[in-house]
Every structure is written in C-alpha cells, then in structure tokens.
C-alpha positions in Angstrom: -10.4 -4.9 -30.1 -8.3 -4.8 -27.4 -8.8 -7.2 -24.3 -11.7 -5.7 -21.2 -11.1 -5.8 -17.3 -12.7 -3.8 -15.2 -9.6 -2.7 -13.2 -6.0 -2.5 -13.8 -3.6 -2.8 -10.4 -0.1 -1.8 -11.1 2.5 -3.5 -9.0 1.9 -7.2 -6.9 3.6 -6.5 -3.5 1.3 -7.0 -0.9 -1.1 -3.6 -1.5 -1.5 -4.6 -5.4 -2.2 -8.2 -4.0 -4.8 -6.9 -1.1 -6.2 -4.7 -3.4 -7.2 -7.5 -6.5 -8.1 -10.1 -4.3 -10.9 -7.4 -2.6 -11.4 -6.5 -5.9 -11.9 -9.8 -7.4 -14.0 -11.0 -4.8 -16.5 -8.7 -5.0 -17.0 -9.7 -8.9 -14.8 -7.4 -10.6 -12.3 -8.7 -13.5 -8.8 -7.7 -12.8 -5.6 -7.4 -14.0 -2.6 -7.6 -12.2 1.1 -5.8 -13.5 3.9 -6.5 -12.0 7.4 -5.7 -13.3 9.3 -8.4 -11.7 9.4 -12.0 -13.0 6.7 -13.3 -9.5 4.5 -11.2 -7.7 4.9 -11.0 -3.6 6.7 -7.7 -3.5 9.3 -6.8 -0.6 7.3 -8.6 2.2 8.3 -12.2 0.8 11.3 -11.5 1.8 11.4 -10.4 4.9 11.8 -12.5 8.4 8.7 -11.7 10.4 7.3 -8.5 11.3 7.1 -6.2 13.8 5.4 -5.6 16.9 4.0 -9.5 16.7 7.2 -11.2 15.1 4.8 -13.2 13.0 6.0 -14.8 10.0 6.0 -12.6 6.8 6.3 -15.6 4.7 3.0 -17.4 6.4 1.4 -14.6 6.2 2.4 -13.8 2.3 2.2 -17.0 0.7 -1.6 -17.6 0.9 -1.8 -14.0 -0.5 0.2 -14.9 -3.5 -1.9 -18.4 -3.8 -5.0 -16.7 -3.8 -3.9 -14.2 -6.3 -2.4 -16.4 -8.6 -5.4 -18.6 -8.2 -8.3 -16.3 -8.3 -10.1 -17.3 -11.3 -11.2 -12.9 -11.7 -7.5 -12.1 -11.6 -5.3 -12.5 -15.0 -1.1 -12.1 -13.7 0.8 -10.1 -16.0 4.4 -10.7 -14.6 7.9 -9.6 -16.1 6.0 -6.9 -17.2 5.4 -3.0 -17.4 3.0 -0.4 -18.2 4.3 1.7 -20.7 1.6 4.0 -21.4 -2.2 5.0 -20.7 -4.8 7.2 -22.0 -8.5 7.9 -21.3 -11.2 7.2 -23.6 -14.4 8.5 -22.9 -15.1 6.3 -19.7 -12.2 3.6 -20.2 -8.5 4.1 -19.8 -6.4 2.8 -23.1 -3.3 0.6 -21.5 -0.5 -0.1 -23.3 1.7 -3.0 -21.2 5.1 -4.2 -22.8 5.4 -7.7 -21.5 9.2 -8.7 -21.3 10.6 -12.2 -22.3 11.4 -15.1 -20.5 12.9 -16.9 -23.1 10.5 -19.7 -21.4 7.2 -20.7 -22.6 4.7 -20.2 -19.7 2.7 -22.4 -21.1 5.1 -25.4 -21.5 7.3 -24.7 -18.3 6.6 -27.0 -14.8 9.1 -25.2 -13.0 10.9 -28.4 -12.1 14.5 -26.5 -12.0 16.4 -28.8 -14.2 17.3 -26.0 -16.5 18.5 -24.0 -13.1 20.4 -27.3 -12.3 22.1 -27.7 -15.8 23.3 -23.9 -16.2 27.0 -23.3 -15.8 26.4 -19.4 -14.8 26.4 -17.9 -11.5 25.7 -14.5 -10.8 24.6 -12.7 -8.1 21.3 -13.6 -6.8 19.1 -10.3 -6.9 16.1 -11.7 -4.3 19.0 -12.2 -1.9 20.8 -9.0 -2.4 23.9 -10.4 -3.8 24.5 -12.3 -0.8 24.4 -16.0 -3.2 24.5 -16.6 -6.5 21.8 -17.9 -9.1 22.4 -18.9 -12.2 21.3 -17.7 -16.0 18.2 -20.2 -16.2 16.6 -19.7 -13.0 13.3 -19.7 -11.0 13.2 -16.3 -9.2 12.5 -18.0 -5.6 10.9 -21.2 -3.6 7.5 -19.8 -3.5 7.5 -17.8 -7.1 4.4 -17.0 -8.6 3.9 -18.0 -10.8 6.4 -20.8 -10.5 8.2 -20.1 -13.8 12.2 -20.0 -14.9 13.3 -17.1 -17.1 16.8 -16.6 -18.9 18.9 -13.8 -17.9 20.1 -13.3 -21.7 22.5 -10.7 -20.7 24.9 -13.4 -18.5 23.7 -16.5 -21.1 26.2 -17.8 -22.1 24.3 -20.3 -25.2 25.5 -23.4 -24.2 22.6 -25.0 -24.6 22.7 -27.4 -20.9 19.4 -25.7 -20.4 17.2 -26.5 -23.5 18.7 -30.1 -23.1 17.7 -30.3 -19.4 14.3 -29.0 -20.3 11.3 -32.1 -20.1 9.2 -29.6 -21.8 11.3 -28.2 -24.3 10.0 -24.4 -22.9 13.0 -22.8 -23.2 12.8 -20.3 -26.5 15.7 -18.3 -27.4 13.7 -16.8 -30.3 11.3 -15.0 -27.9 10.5 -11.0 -28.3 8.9 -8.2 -26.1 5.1 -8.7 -26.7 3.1 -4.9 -27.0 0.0 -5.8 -25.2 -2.9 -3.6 -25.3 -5.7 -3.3 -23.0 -9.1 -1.4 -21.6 -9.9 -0.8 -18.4 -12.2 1.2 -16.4 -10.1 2.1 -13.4 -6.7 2.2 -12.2 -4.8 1.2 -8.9 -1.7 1.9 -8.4 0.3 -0.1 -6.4 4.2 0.2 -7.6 5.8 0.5 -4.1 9.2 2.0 -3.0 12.6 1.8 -3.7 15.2 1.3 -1.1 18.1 3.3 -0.2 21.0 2.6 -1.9 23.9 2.8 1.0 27.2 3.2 -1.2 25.8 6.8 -1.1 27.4 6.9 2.3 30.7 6.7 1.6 32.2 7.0 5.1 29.7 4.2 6.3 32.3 1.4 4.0 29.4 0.1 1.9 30.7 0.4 -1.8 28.9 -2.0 -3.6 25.0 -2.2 -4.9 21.5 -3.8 -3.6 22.7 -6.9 -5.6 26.4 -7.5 -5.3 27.7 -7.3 -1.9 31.1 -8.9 -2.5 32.7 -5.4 -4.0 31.6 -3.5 -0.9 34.8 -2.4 1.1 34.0 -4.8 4.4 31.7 -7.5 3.3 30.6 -7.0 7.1 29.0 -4.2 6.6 25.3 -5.1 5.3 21.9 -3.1 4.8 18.8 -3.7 6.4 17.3 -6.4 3.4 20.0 -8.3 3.5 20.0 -8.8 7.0 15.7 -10.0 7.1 17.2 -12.3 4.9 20.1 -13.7 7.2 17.4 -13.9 9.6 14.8 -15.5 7.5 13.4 -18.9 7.8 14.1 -19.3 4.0 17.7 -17.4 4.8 20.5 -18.3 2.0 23.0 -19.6 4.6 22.4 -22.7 6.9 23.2 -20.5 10.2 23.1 -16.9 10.7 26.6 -16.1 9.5 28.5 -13.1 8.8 28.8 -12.6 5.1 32.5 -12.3 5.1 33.7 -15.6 6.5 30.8 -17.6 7.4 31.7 -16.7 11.3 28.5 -16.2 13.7 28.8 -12.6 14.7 28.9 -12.2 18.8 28.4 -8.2 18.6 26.2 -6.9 15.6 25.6 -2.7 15.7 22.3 -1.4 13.7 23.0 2.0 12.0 19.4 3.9 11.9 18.7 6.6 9.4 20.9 5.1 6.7 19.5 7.2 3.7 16.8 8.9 5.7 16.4 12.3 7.6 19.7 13.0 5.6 19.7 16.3 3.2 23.4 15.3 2.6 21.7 12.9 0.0 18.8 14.0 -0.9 16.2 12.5 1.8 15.1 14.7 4.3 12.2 12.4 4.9 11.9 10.0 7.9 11.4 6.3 6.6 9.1 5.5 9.3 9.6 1.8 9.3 13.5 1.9 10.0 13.5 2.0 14.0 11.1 -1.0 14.2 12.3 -3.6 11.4 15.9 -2.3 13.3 14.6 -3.2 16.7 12.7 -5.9 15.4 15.8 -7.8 13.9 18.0 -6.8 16.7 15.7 -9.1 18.9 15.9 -12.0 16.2 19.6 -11.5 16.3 19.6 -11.9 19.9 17.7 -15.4 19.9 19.4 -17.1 17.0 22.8 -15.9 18.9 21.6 -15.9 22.7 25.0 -14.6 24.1 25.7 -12.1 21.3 25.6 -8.5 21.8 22.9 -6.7 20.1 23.7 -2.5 19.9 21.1 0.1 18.1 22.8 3.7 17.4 19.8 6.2 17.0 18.7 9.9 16.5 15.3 9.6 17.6 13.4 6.3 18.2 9.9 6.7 16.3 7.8 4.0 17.8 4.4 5.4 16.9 2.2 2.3 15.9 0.0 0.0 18.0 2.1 -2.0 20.2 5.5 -0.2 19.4 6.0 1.3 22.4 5.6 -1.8 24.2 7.8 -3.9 21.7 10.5 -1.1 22.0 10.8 -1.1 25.5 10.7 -5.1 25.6 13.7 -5.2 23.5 15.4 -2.5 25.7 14.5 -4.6 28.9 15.9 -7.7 27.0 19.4 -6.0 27.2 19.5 -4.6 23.4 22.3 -1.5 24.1 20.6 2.0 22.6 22.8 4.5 22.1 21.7 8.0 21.0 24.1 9.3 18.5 25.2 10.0 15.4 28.0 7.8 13.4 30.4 9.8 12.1 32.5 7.5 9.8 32.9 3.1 9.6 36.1 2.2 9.3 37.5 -1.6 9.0 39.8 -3.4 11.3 41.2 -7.0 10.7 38.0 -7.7 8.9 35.5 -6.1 11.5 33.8 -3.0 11.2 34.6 -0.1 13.8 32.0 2.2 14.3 33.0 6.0 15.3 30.2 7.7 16.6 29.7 11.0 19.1 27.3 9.9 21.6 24.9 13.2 21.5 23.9 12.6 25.0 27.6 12.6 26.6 29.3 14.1 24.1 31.8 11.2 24.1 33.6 10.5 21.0 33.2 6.7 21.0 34.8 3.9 19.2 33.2 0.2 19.0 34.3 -2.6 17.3 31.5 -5.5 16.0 31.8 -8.2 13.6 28.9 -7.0 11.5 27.2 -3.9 11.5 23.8 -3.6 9.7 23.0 0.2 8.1 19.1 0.1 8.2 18.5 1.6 4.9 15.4 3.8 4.4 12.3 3.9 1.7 12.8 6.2 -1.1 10.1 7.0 -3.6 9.4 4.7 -7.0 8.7 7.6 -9.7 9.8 5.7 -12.5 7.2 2.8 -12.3 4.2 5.4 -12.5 5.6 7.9 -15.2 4.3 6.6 -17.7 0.3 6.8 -15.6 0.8 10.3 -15.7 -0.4 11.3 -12.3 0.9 14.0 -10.4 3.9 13.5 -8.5 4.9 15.6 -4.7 8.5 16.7 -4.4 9.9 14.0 -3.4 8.6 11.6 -6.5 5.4 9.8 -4.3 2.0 9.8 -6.0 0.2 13.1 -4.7 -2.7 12.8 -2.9 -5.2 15.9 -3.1 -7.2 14.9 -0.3 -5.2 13.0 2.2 -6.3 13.2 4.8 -10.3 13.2 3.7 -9.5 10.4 0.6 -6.2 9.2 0.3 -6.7 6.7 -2.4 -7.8 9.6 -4.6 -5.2 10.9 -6.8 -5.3 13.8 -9.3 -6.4 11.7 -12.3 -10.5 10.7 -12.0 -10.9 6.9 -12.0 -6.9 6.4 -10.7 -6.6 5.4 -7.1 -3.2 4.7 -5.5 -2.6 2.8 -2.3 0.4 1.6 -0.1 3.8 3.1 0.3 3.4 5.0 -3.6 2.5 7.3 -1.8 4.7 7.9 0.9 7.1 5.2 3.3 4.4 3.3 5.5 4.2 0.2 7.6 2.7 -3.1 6.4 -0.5 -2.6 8.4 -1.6 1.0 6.9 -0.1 -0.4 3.8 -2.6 -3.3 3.8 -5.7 -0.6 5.4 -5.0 1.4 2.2 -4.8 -1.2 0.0 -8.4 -2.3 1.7 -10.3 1.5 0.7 -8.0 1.6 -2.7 -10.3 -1.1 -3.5 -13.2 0.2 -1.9 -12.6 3.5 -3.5 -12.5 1.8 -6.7 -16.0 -0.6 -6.4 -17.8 2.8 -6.0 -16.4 4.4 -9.1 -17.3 1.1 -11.3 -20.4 1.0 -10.3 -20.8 4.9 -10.7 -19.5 4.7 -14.4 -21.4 1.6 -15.0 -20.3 -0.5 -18.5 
C-alpha cells in the first residue's frame, strides 16, 4: 500500500515552501518534491530584493528551517515526479528519488568528505563562477544539510569514504521508485532562466554553470552578478570575474532573452528592470566612485514602490540610456558596448570593465510534463480562470502557484503561493478522506 499525504507540492523555491508551510499549519500532511539536492529555490541566491533592498537570505532561511522542520512536512530532495494518475478521489504519484551516494541517515554534513576530494568542477549554485568539488554539500545553508557525489566527475579515490566519521558515503546506491497517494496537487516547479550564449553578438559563449569558456569572462548574466553582490558572494570583494579587478564602470544589458522573437521569447520578463536597477544601486555602494550605466527599451516599474525606487536610483546618478545594443565586442580584456541610442539616434560606443546581460525568465515545461496539465504556448501551466482563480489549472484537484505560470515577482509569487494553498484546504475538505 503505497505511503498517504494529503497534498503533494512539486518544487521547494519559495512558492512550494509558502505553500506547505500554510498547508502544514493548518493540519494537513504534506509532501514536498524538489529536484535539486536542498530546497530554497532561486531566492537563496540572490543579494536582497527590490523596492526594500532587504536581505533575500534573512528572509529565506527561516522559510527553509521551518520547512525542513515542520514535523506535517516530509522533504523529498534530489528528486522528481515522474508520473501521476487519478484514482477515484486520490492521485497515484510515482517520484524517482536520485542517489546521493550518501546515506541521509548517517551523514552530519560536517564537510570532511568536501575537504578530502581532489575534484574541482564548476560550482553550479554559483554559476560557474568557483569551483566545488565531487563530494560536496550543495551550499552554507542547504537543506537539508547533506553531501552528495557527483559520480559523473568521481574520480574513486576513495579520500572521501576515508574522511567520512560516519562512514555515509555508499557507492553501491541506486535510484529508489517511490510511490505515493495523495489527494491534491500544487505545483510549484518555477522557471528557467535565459540562457545568454543565445546572443551571440552580446560575447557570452559559455553556459549558466561554466563561465570561464565565455569569450570575455567580463561579460556576466544577471544571477551571477546577485551573487557578486551577495553577502554570501564567492569572492572576498566584488571583483570582476576575469582578473579579480574592482570594476569602476559596470553597463546592465536589459531584455537579454526577453521581448526578443529573434530567440524565441516575445514575452516581457517582468522582473528584469528592477533586479537590474536594484543591483545597479548595490554596485554603486560596494564601489562608491564607480559608474553605474542601465541600457533599456522600456523601463517597467509597475509594482508598489517601483516607481519611487526607480527614480531614487536615477536621482543617485545611475546613467539610463534608452537604446538598443547592437553587438559586445572585447577590447584589452573589457567589454565595449555598441549601441544606437533610440532617442538621439547616435551610434554610441562605451567601454566598461564588466557588463552584466540581465537575463530574462523562460518557462519550466519539463518539470510538469509528466503532471499532465495543460500547458499555454509558451510552456507555463495554463490557467482557465486567471483572472477569477488563478491557482486553478485544467486538472480538478491540481493547483499551481508562482512563476509556473508565467514570470512574476517575489511578492505575487508569495500571494499565489498564499491562495494555492488556500485553494487547496477547500478542495480537501470538499473531497473529505
């Protein structure tokens, strides 16, 4: 007989989080999915956020605690959903749960097995701009606080099981088929982020995780930036990847990936102007005589308090400049941006010693195929009554919440996540046991 919860959320960033905890403290037994190896989604990794500039982290963390805590919540991390199918009143969920080559159980997360490992790789939570090694905790704050092997750059030396106080680490490990009921659904999965080598004549040619093949190390995306700015940030300063210099004059690219049919996304990110202008004010306190310089079609500042924090920023002496960059090319290691300023006309020309393409949100289809819900044309979860009930998708007793369904901010993201939940206490007690 398979294992009973009442509800099944699908992805731990912060809506899957919001969503559990209201869940779970209103009595209901949960499970929690996520595919990566610690829940905490995109927001644990970003500096503060925008209009307030409060810390992300601060505000995170006690959301992960709580989850991981919450004696009505059972994590299912490093793992997927890889089917599901309604029976009678109850939904049939197949999970495949990955391996860590780590017992759960056994493992502290003391690190010495990260400390012993000869390996180093590019460090994905960073975007490539450190390494990690083969044996490794996924971040400070994990959670859970677990190490997993990467058995694809092990190299079976052993140093880690040797390290290991606990003797967790288990080479022998398999995917574990998993099989569950539950009475409802939430789907939480997310987005995907642009991947910038798309835009060839903007220099980027390497990948969300290894930044050392692009053509100018200089030029960066919007993620890896939050983290040069974070708290938590890989480097000691905020540096330019390249050479470890502090960039005086830093350019933000906007539309990177968005409001672009050239590849595929016609749709506006939404969040892309503020985390721009956001960071470009960051920049210009950790560097107080650097040049801050924002190139834009259109600045969408349409939340509460974005006006206000837009024209702060402006007044602070960030340099907007309305138009669209044709090409990035490199000069003695420093990006040079050519651009036609659309309200001139000018053909300009600007050197910087970083530049930062603020890379849009892109839809996560994958991660709810196998949920079977029906999709829009862009790959985000329909929602047949938007604007009346926008948790409700097609599928009776599957709710969806946060930016599955289309690019948001964190506060509607959270809202959603909020009457997601809601929406989901009504239908339990509807269908009853």
């Amino acid at each position: 007989m398979p294992e009973g919860y009442d509800a099944l959320v699908v992805g731990g960033g912060i809506a899957g989080m919001e969503a559990s905890l209201t869940l779970g403290d209103a009595g209901f037994d949960v499970l929690l999915v996520e595919k990566e190896p610690s829940i905490g989604g995109h927001m644990i990794q970003l500096s503060k956020v925008f209009p307030t500039t409060d810390c992300a982290g601060c505000i995170t963390t006690p959301k992960m605690a709580a989850t991981g805590k919450h004696p009505k919540i059972k994590l299912l991390t490093y793992s997927e959903v890889e089917g599901i199918e309604k029976t009678g009143k109850k939904f049939r969920v197949r999970i495949l749960k990955k391996p860590r080559y780590v017992d759960e159980n056994a493992c502290i997360g003391c690190g010495r097995c990260e400390q012993a490992c000869p390996v180093l790789i590019p460090k994905e939570w960073e975007y490539g701009l450190i390494g990690r090694k083969a044996a490794y905790i996924p971040f400070e704050m994990a959670t859970p606080k677990k190490a997993l092997i990467d058995l694809d750059n092990c190299i079976m030396c052993g140093r880690c099981e040797r390290a290991c106080p606990k003797e967790a680490i288990n080479f022998l490990q398999e995917p574990e088929e998993i099989e569950v009921e539950v009475k409802a659904v939430i789907i939480a999965t997310g987005y995907n982020l642009f991947s910038p080598e798309k835009k060839k004549e903007y220099g980027y040619t390497g990948n969300l995780t290894v930044i050392h093949t692009s053509a100018n190390p200089n030029i960066i995306h919007g993620m890896q930036m939050e983290r040069l700015l974070a708290p938590s940030r890989p480097y000691h300063a905020l540096v330019r990847p390249g050479d470890g210099k502090v960039p005086e004059r830093v350019a933000w690219v906007l539309c990177t990936g968005s409001r672009d049919k050239s590849v595929g996304n016609p749709l506006c990110s939404r969040v892309c102007c503020m985390y721009s202008i956001k960071q470009a004010l960051l920049y210009s306190s950790a560097v107080p005589f650097g040049e801050a310089a924002i190139y834009y079609m259109d600045i969408r500042a349409f939340g509460k308090g974005f006006e206000e924090f837009y024209n702060m920023v402006r007044e602070l002496g960030v340099e907007f400049i309305k138009g669209k960059v044709a090409k990035i090319e490199s000069r003695n290691g420093n990006p040079v941006i050519i651009a036609e300023n659309t309200e001139t006309g000018e053909i300009m020309e600007e050197e910087y010693d970083m530049v930062v393409l603020a890379i849009g949100l892109l839809s996560n289809p994958e991660a709810v195929k196998a949920l079977g819900v029906e999709l829009d044309q862009y790959g985000f979860v329909a929602q047949p009554q938007e604007n009346s009930n926008p948790a409700v998708t097609d599928k009776e007793g599957i709710f969806v919440a946060g930016t599955a369904t289309c690019p948001k901010d964190i506060p509607d993201t959270v809202a959603e996540a909020s009457a997601a939940a809601a929406q989901c206490i009504a239908y339990l007690e509807e269908v009853g046991s």
